[in-house]
C-alpha positions in Angstrom: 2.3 -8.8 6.5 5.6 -7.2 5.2 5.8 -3.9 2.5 7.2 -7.0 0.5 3.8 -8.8 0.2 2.6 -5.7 -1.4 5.3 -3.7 -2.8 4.9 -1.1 -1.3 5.7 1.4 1.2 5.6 0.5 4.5 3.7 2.8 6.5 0.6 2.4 3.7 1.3 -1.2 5.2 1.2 -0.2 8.7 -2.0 1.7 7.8 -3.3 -1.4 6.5 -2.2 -3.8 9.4 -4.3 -1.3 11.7 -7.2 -1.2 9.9 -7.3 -5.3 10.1 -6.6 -5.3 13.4 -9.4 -3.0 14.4 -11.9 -4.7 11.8 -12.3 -1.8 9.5 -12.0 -0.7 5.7 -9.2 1.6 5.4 -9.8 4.6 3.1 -6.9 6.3 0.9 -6.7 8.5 -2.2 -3.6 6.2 -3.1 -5.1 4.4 -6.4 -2.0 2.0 -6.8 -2.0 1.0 -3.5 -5.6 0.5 -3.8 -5.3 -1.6 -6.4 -2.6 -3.4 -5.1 -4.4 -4.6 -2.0 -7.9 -5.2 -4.1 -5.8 -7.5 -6.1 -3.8 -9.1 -3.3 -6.3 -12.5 -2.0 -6.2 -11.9 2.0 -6.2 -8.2 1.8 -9.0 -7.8 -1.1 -12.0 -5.6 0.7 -9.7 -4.0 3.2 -8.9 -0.9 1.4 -11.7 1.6 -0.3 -9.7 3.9 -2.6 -11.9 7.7 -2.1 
């Protein structure tokens, strides 16, 4: 996973990479990143926007 894949910055990416890693949702206040990932096909689920 690159910020490219996304668009976006790269340490909501590296937040993101974690959270896969360790099998959990990652939770943000970030709406456009939110919808970013729920729109993205392997990333979809991974992110719950607060």
């Amino acid at each position: 996973m690159t910020p490219w894949t996304l668009g976006h910055a790269a340490y909501d990416c590296l937040y993101l990479a974690a959270a896969l890693a360790e099998r959990c949702v990652l939770v943000t206040a970030d709406a456009a990143f939110a919808a970013k990932t729920a729109a993205h096909p392997l990333y979809a689920g991974a992110v719950q926007q607060l």
